[in-house]
N, C-alpha and C positions, 0 to 999 in steps of 0.2 A: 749233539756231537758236531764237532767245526770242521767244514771241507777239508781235505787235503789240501797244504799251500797256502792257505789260508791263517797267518797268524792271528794270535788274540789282539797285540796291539792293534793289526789293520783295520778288523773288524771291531774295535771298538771306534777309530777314526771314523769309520765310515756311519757309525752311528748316531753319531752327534753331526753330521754331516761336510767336517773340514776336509777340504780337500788342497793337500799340500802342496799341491805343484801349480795352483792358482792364487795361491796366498799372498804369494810377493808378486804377481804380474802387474800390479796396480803401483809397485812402489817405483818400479825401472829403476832401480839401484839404488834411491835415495833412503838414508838412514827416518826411521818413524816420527823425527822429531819434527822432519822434511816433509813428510809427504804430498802428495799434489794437494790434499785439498786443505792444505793452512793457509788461508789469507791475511790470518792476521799480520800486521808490522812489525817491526822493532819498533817502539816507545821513539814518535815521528817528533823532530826536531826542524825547525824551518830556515828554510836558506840562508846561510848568514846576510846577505846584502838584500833579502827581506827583514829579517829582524834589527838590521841596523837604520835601515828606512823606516819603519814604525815606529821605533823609540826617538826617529829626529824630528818626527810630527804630533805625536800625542801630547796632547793637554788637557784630555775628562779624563771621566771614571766609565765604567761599567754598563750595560743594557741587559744585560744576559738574564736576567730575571724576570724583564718586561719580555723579554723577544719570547720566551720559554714558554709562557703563561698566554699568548698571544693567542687567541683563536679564528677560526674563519669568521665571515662576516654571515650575518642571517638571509638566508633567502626570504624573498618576499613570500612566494606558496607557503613557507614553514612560519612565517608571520601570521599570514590569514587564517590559516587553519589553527592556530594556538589560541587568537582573536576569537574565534566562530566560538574554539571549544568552553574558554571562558563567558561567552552571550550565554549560551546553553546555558552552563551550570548555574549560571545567576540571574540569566531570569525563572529556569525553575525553583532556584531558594525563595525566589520575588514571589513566586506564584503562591508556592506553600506556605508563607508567611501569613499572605493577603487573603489566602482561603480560598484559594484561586479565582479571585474577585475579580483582579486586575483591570478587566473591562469595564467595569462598572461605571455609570455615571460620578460614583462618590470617588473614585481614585483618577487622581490627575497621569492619563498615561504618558503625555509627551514626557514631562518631568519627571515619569519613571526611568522611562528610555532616554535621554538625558543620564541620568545617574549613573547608569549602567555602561554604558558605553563612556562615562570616565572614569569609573573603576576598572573598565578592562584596560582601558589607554594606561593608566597606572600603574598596572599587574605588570604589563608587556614592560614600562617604563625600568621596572624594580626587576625584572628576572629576566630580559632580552641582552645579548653580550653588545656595548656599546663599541663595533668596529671601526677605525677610519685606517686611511691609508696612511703609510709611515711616508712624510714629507722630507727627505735626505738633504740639510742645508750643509755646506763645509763644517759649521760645529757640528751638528750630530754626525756627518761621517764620520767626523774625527772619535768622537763616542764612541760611533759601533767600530771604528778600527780598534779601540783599547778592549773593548768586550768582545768580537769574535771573529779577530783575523787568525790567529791560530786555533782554534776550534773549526771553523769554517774550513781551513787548509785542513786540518787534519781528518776532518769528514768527506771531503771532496778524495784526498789523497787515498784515505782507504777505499774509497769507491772503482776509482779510477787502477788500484791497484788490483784488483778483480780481474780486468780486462787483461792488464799487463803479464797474470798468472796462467790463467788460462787459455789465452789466447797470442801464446809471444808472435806470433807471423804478423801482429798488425802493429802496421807503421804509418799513425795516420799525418798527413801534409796537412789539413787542416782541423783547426778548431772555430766552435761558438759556443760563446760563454753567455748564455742566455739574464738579465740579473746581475749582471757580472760583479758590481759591486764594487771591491777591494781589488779586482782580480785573482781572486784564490784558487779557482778554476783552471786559468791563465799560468800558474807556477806550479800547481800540482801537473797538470798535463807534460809542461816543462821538464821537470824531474824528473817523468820517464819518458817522455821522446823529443828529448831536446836536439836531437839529431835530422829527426826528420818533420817536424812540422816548420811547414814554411811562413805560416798563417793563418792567425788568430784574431778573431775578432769578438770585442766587447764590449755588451750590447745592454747600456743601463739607462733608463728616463732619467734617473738627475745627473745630469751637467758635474755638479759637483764631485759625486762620488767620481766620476771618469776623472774629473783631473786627480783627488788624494790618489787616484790607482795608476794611473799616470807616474806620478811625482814618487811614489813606492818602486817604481820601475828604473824611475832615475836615481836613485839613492837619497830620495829625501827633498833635493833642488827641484825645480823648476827646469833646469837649462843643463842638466846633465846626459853625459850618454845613457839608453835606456841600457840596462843588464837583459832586456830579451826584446829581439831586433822582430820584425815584422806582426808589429802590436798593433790594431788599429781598436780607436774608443767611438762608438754610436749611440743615439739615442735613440733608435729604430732598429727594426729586423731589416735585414738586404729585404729590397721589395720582389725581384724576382721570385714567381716559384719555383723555379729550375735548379736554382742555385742551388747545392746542397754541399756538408762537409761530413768528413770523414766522422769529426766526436762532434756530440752537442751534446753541451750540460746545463743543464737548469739547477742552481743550487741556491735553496730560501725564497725562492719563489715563488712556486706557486701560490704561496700560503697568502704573500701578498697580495693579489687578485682578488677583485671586489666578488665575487660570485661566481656559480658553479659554471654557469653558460662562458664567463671569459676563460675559466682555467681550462672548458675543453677546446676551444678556439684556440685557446694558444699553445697547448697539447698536438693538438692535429697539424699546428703552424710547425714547431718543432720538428714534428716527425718527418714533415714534408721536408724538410731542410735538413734531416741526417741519414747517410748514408751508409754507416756503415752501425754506431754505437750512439744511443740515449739516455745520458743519464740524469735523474733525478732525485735529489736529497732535499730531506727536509729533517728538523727538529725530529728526534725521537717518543714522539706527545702520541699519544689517541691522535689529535687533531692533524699532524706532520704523517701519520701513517694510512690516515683515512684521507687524506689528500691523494698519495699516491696511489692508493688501490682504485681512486675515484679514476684518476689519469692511466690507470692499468687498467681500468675496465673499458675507459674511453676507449686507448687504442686495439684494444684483443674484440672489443666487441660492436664498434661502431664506426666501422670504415666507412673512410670518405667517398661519395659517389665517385668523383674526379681526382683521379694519383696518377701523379707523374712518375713515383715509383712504386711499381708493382708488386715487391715485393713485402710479405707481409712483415708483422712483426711477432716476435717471439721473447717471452721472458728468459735473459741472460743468469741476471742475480737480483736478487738473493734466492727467490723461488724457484724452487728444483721443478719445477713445472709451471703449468697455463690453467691451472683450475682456481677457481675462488681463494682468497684466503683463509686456510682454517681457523687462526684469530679471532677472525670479524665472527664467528660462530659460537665463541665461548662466551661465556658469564662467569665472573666479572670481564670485562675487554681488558685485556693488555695489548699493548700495541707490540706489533714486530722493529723491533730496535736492535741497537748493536752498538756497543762502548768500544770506544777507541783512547788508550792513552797519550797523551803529547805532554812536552814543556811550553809551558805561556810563555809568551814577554816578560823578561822580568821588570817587570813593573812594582812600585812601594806594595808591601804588602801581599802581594802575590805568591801563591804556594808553588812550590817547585817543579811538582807536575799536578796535572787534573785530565779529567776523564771525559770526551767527547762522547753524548749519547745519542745517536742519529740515526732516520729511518733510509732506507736509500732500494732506488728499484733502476733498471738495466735494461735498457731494451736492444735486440739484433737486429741485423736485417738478412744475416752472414748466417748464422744459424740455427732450426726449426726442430729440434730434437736433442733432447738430453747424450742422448748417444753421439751424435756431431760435435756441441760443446765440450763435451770430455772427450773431446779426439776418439771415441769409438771403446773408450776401456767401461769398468763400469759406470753404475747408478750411483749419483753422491747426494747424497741425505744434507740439509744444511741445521746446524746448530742453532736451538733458538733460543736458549737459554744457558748459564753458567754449568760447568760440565762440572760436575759432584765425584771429586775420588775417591772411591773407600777401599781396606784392605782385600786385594784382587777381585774388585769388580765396581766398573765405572758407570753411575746414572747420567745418562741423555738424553736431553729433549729433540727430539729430531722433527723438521718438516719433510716428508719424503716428496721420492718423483711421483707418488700415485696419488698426490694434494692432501695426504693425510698427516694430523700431528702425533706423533707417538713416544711415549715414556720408554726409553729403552735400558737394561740391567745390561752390558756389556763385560764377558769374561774371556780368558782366553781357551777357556773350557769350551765352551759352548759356539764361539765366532772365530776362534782360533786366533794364535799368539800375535801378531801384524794387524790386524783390525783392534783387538785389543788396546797394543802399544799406543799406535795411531791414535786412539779414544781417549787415552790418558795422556797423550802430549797437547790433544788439542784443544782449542776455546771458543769462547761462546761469538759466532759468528762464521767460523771455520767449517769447513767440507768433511765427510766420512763416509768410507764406501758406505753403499746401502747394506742396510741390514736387512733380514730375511724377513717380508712383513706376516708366516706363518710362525714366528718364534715365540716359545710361551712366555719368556720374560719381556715382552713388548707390551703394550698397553696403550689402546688409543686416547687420546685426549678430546674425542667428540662428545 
């Protein structure tokens, strides 16, 4: 028998556990198509007076398949130890051949040892990644500008548009463009605070690439007005450690970097020099996503004896949280990526639009809790894969704020009609309240 007062609608409400006068506090008026946690872009198009500077310099073709395919270099420990394990194995095959003779007067040992230690040299020769550093001469920048100046913008752009969404109070005065390269850092930053950064500095070892990013600035010439006034090109970091600026972005860098010890060195160098937002992109690869967890575990877990700023750091974006990646725990590894659509250059041959697929990590100094980031409203779950519509009810892969990955069945039965809507307008990369992590249509992906 039902209380007195008590309807059957209410009490079915309250069953499933929606609670309707909570349901929109998360949208603050905006239509579901809107909601806070959509970061994706409109289909990113590049500045007209950057695209008319690139097409007055280009004269290759393509990299984007070398860059792609690119991996870190071998550490030496990961050398020796691969070395050792191939001695083992082959001198024990030596041993059971020989009858485990091997010491015998009748077998020549130096000459054994000899052999062996060229077949391993060999082994290592045939199946170690042969690394070198990409030497940037005026032709090959001209190269990578035809292959990934609008890719590169549009992965930097959507990074950087993160901060823009979630955080509109910052208005930062400066930038560094770590890498800088083409400047694409430099123009995305541009586009959304072109009002108040005063200065930017970019900060590349070749010579060359400063002036192509330079001359991109000027419209193409040499001797032209720059289109963004207080640009300055380096081939060093400011030496100061004091020095710090409001953004610093590292974008295709790291990767560059001969080994693990210089990428935390200049992870820590970075940090020290941002003050308020750190961002790092890389290739969307295994190798691009395991560079930055490498540079996220640097800084969340290896603090520097000596900091001139005290305050720590905190994961921004993508991760709803500060725990391990749950990726890095599954079999087979995929890495955490995120596609971004743009228009290329049109260039002979060139498709109308294409898909930027890029890893990218955020770091604060501004704020230390999922609750502060979202201004205090809820838990946002990030999207890590392609959102699946089916008729009234949406699959998502969610990483949550409690570092867990989950399979979620989203209905408006069940999470009620606004989280729903919100699930089905949005995509793979995009924000969603958290979902209930007691909900029987969830499913962990550990």
């Amino acid at each position: 028998m039902l209380r007195a007062g008590i309807s059957f609608t209410q009490l079915r409400g309250l069953s499933v556990g929606v609670h309707p006068q909570s349901q929109t506090d998360f949208l603050k008026g905006a239509p579901h198509r809107k909601h806070p946690g959509v970061t994706n872009l409109k289909t990113v198009r590049l500045p007209e007076e950057l695209q008319k500077a690139a097409l007055a310099i280009i004269h290759a073709c393509r990299l984007t398949n070398f860059l792609w395919s690119r991996k870190r270099a071998p550490e030496d420990a990961t050398l020796r130890e691969k070395a050792t394990s191939l001695e083992e194995a082959l001198w024990k095959k030596m041993m059971w051949y020989c009858g485990f003779n091997v010491f015998s007067p009748d077998v020549d040992f130096q000459l054994l040892e000899a052999q062996i230690t060229k077949k391993v040299l060999t082994e290592l020769r045939k199946t170690t990644y042969r690394w070198s550093p990409m030497r940037y001469d005026e032709d090959l920048g001209v190269v990578y500008m035809a292959a990934r100046l609008a890719g590169g913008y549009t992965a930097v752009k959507r990074a950087l548009n993160e901060i823009k969404k979630r955080d509109p109070c910052f208005s930062p005065h400066s930038l560094l463009d770590f890498g800088s390269g083409l400047g694409t850092a430099l123009w995305a930053g541009h586009s959304f605070w072109a009002d108040t950064l005063k200065e930017m500095v970019c900060v590349d070892s070749s010579g060359a690439m400063n002036t192509i990013a330079d001359r991109l600035l000027r419209g193409g010439s040499e001797e032209g007005e720059p289109v963004i006034e207080q640009v300055y090109f380096r081939q060093f970091l400011p030496v100061s450690p004091k020095m710090q600026f409001d953004l610093v972005v590292g974008a295709f860098s790291l990767s560059e970097l001969g080994s693990q010890r210089e990428r935390e060195d200049v992870v820590h160098t970075l940090w020290r020099k941002t003050s308020s937002y750190l961002v790092l992109v890389e290739n969307g690869t295994k190798e691009g996503h395991q560079i930055l967890m490498d540079a996220r575990n640097t800084l969340l877990q290896k603090q520097e004896k000596a900091a001139y700023d005290p305050r720590k750091p905190s994961v921004f974006a993508p991760c709803p949280h500060d725990s391990p990646c749950p990726k890095l725990a599954q079999l087979p590894l995929v890495p955490c990526n995120f596609p971004q659509a743009y228009i290329p250059l049109p260039l002979p041959g060139a498709p109308d639009r294409q898909t930027e697929k890029f890893s990218y990590l955020v770091l604060s100094r501004t704020a230390s809790t999922t609750e502060e980031v979202n201004g205090g409203g809820p838990d946002w779950a990030r999207l890590t894969a392609p959102v699946l519509r089916r008729p009234r009810h949406v699959h998502c892969q969610i990483c949550c704020s409690s570092g867990d990955l989950k399979r979620v069945v989203v209905t408006a039965h069940r999470h009620g009609r606004d989280v729903y809507r919100c699930a089905r307008s949005s995509e793979w990369g995009d924000q969603l309240p958290i979902i209930r992590p007691d909900d029987s249509a969830s499913r962990s992906l550990d």
